[in-house]
KEKE-3310 file (N, C-alpha, C; in steps of 0.2 Angstrom, whole numbers, plus 5000, padded with zeros to 4 digits):
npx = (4416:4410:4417:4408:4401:4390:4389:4385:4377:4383:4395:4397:4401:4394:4393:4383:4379:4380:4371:4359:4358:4356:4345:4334:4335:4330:4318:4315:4315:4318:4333:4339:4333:4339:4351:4350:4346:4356:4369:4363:4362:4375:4381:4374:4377:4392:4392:4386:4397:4406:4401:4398:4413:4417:4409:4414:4429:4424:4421:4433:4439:4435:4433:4446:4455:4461:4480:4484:4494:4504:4505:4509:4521:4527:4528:4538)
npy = (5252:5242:5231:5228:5233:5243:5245:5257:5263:5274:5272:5275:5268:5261:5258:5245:5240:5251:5260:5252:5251:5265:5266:5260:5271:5282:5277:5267:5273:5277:5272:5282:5294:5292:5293:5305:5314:5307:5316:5328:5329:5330:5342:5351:5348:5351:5364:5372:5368:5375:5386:5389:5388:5399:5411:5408:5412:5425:5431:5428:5437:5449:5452:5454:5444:5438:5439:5446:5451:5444:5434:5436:5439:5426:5420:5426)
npz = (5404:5391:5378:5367:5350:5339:5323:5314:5297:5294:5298:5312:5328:5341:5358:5362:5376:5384:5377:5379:5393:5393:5387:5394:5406:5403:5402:5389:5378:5360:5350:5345:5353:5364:5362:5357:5370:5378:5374:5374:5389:5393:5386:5394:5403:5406:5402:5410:5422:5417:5418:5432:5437:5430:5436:5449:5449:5446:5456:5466:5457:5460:5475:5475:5477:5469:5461:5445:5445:5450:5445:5432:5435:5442:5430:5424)
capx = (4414:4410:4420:4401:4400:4386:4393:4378:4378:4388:4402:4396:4402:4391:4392:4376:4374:4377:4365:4353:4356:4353:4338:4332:4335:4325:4310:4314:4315:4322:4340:4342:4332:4342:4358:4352:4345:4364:4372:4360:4364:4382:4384:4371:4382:4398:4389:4387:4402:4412:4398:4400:4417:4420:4406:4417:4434:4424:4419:4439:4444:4430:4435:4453:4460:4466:4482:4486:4504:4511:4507:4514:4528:4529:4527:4544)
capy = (5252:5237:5232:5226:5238:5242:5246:5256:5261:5280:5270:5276:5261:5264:5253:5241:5240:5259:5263:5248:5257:5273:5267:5259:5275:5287:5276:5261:5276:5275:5273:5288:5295:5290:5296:5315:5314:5308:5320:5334:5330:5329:5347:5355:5349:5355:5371:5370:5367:5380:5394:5389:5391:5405:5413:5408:5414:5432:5430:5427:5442:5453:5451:5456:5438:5437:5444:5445:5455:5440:5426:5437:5438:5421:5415:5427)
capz = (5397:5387:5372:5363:5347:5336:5318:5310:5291:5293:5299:5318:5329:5346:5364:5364:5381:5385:5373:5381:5399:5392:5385:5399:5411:5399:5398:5383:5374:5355:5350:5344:5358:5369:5362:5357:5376:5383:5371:5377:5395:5395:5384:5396:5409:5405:5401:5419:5426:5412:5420:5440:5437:5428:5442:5456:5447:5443:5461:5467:5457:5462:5479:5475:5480:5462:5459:5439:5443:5452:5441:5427:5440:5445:5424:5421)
cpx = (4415:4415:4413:4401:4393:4388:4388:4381:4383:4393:4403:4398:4399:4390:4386:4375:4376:4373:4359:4352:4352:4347:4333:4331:4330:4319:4309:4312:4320:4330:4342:4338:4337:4349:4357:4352:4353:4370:4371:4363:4372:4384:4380:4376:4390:4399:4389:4392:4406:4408:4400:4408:4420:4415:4411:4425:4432:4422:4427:4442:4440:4433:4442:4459:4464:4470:4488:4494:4506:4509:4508:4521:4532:4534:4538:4552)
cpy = (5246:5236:5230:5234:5235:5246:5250:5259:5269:5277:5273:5271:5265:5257:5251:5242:5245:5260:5256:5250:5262:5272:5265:5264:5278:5283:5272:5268:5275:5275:5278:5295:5297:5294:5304:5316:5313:5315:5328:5335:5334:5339:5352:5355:5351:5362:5373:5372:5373:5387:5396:5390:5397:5410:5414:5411:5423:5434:5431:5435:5448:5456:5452:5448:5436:5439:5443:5446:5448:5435:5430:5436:5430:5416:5418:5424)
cpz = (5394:5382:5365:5358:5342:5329:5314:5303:5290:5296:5307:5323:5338:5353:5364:5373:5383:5385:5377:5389:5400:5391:5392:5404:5410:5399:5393:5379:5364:5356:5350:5348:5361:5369:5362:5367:5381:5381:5374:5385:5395:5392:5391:5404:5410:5404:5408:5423:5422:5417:5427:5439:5437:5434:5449:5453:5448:5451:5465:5466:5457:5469:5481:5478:5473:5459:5452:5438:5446:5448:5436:5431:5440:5437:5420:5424)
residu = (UNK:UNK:UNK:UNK:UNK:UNK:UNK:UNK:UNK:UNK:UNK:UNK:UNK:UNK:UNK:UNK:UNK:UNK:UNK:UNK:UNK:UNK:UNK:UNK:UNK:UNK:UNK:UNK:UNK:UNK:UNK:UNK:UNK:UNK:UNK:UNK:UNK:UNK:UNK:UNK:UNK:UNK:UNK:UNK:UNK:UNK:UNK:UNK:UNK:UNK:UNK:UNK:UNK:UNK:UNK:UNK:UNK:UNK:UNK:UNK:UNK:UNK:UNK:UNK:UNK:UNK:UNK:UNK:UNK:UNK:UNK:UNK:UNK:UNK:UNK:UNK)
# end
C-alpha cells in the first residue's frame, strides 16, 4: 500500500493510486464507482467465506465429528 493520500472534503483521506488501480481494473470507471464497486466486492466476499464456513462447520457437526461435551471439557 502506498503512503500517496487523497484528503477529500468529509475529511475522507483515500489511497490515490489504489483508487487509480481500481479504476483502471473496472474500466476507467469513476472515483466513486470504483470504491462502491471494491466495497461491494470485499463485503460480498466475506459473505462468502462467513457462509462456506459456517456450511462446512454444520457439515462437521452433522456428521457427528463435532463434539461440544469435550470442548466444554477441555475449557474446564
Amino acid at each position: 500500500m502506498t503512503e500517496t493520500m487523497v484528503k477529500k472534503e468529509a475529511g475522507t483521506q483515500i489511497d490515490e493510486e489504489l483508487l487509480e488501480e481500481a479504476r483502471r481494473q473496472l474500466g476507467n470507471v469513476s472515483p466513486e464507482e470504483a470504491i462502491n464497486q471494491a466495497l461491494h466486492e470485499l463485503v460480498e466476499n466475506r459473505r462468502d467465506r462467513r457462509g462456506r464456513a459456517y456450511d462446512n462447520l454444520q457439515r462437521i457437526a452433522d456428521q457427528g465429528e463435532l463434539d461440544f461435551d469435550a470442548i466444554a471439557e477441555a475449557d474446564r
